[in-house]
N, C-alpha and C positions, 0 to 999 in steps of 0.2 A: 830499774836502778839496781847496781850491784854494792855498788857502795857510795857513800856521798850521800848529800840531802836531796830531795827530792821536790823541796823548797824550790833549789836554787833550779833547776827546770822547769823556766816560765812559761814557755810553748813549745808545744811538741807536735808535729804534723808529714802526714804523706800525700801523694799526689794522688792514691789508691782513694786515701780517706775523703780528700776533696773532692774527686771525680764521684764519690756514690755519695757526698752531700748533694752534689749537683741533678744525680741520678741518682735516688734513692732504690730504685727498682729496672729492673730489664735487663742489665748486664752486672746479674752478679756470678753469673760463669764466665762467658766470654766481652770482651772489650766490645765497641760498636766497630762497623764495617768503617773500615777507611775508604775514603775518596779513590786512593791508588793503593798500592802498595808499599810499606813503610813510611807513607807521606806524613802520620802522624796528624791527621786532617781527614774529621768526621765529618759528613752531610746530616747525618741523624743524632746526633750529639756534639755541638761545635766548641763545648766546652771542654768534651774528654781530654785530657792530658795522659797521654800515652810512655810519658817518658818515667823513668821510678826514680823519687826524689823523693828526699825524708829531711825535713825540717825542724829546724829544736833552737831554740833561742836559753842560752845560758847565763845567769847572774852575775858578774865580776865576782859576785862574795863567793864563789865555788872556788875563787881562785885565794883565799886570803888576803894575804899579806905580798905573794907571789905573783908571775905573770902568768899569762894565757903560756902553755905548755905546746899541746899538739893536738889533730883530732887521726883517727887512724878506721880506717873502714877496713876491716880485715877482705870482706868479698859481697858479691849481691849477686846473687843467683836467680836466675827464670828455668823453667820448668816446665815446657822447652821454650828454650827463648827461639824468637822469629828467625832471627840468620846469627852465627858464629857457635861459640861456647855459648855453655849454659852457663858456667861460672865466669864474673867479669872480675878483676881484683883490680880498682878505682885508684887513682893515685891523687895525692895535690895537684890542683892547678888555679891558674891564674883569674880572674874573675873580674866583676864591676858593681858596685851599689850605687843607688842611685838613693843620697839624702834629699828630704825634703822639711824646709824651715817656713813655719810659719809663724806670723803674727797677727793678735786682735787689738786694737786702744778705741776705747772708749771714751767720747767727751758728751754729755748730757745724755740726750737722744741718737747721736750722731755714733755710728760703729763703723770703724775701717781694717778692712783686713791686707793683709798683701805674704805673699809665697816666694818662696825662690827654690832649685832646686843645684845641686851639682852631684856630676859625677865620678864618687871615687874608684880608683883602680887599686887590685889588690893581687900584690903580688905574692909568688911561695917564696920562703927564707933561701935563698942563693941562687935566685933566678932574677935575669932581665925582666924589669916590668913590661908584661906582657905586649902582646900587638892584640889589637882589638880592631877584627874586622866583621864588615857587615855588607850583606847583597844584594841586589837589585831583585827583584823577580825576573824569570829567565823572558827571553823575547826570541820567538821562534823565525825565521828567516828562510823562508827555502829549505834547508836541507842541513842550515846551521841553527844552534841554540843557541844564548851567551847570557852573560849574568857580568856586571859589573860589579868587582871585589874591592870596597874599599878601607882604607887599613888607619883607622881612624885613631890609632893608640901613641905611642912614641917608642917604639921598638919594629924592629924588622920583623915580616910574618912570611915564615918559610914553610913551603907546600910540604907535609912530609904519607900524606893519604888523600884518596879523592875515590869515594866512593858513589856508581852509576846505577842509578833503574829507569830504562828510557822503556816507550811504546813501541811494540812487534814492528808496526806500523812503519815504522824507522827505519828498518832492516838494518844492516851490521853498523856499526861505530867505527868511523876510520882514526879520525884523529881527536885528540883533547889539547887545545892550542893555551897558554897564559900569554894576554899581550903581544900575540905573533908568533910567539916562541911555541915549538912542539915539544910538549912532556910527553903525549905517548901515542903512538901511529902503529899499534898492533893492531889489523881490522878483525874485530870482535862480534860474532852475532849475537843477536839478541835470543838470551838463553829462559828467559823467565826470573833469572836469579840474578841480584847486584852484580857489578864489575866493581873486583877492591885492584886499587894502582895502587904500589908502593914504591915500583919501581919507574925510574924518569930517566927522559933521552934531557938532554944539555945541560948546563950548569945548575949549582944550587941557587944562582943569580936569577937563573928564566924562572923559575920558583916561589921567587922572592918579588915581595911588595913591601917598600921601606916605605916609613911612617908619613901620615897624608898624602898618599901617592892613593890611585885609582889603577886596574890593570882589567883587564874585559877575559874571561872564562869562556871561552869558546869550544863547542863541542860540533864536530862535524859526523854526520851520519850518509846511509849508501843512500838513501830514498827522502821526498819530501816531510819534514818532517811534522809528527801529527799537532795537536794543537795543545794538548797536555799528558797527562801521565808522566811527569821529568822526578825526579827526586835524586839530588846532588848532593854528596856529604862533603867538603872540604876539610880536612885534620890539617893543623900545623902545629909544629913541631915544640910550641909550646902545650899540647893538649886540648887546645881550644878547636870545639867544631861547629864550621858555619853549615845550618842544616837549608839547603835551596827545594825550592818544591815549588811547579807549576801543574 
């Protein structure tokens, strides 16, 4: 705390902090061996959470009389982080909680309970309420991958990043199709290192997945392709990323 009560910070928490409740011992230098490469998916610790996330639940009383203002994440830095900058500088985005209501009543001996749950979405202050999408596991075919993108929110979810790490096995990457449509047909070998696409062949439309729509991510390679090792990042252009991994 720099200023403020220290009251009104009812829980405070990291994914570092969780991860060594889990693991109290073994990796207090380095993280556990991943499955793949940035898959984020340990065989020897299935609980490590790889991603950095810091958690803090705040009082209304912090806020007086006033409303909720802003939160501002100046940067979060890795040292060395796995692939890009080591400095990330975080911005707002869009999001989803997920409330849960319960109830107990009691008559004599007799106790009955019942739940319900719903999901709110939580948009930034002058943004379209997000597109909230979500994917299939990839299903390998010959020499094609695909993953079925669906856009489960009530806003349009437009591609604006798609980042690849496929298996040697594969040999080059010819094209990455949406729904038929080719976003990008540069044949790419496989270098050991991610392929980030920012850049797209056809409209922002071949792109685009409008609300309750489904569209199938299709990725075509030179050779059969192997049976796992995929790790697929999908960005849209709301900030939201769907992380694919087989």
């Amino acid at each position: 705390m720099v200023t403020g009560s220290a009251a009104n910070v009812l829980f405070a928490t990291t994914s570092l902090t969780e991860n060594l409740k889990n693991y109290p011992t073994g990796y207090l230098v380095n993280s556990p061996a991943e499955t793949a490469p940035l898959s984020g998916v340990s065989a020897v610790a299935p609980l490590w959470d790889y991603a950095n996330s810091y958690t803090a639940i705040v009082s209304k009383a912090a806020f007086g009389a006033g409303t909720f203002g802003s939160v501002v994440i100046p940067g979060q830095h890795n040292s060395p982080a796995k692939v890009g900058s080591n400095l990330i500088l975080p911005g707002p985005c869009d999001g989803e909680v997920i409330n849960t209501a319960k109830v107990t009543a009691k008559s004599g001996n007799l106790t009955l309970t019942a739940s319900d749950t719903a999901n709110v979405q939580i948009a930034v202050v002058g943004s379209v309420l997000s597109a909230n999408v979500t994917a299939t596991t990839p299903v390998v075919s010959s020499k094609q991958v695909s993953s079925s993108l669906t856009n489960n929110g009530t806003a349009k979810a437009v591609i604006s990043k798609i980042v690849i790490t496929w298996p040697a096995a594969n040999g080059k990457l010819l094209k990455v199709k949406l729904a038929g449509k080719v976003l990008f047909d540069t044949v790419t070998p496989q270098s050991g290192s991610p392929l980030t696409i920012t850049t797209f062949k056809g409209t922002t439309g071949d792109r685009s997945i409008d609300p309750t729509k489904v569209k199938a991510l299709l990725l075509e390679f030179e050779k059969n392709g192997a049976a796992t090792g995929y790790v697929i990042d999908v960005t849209f252009t709301n900030g939201m990323t769907v992380h694919i991994v087989k």
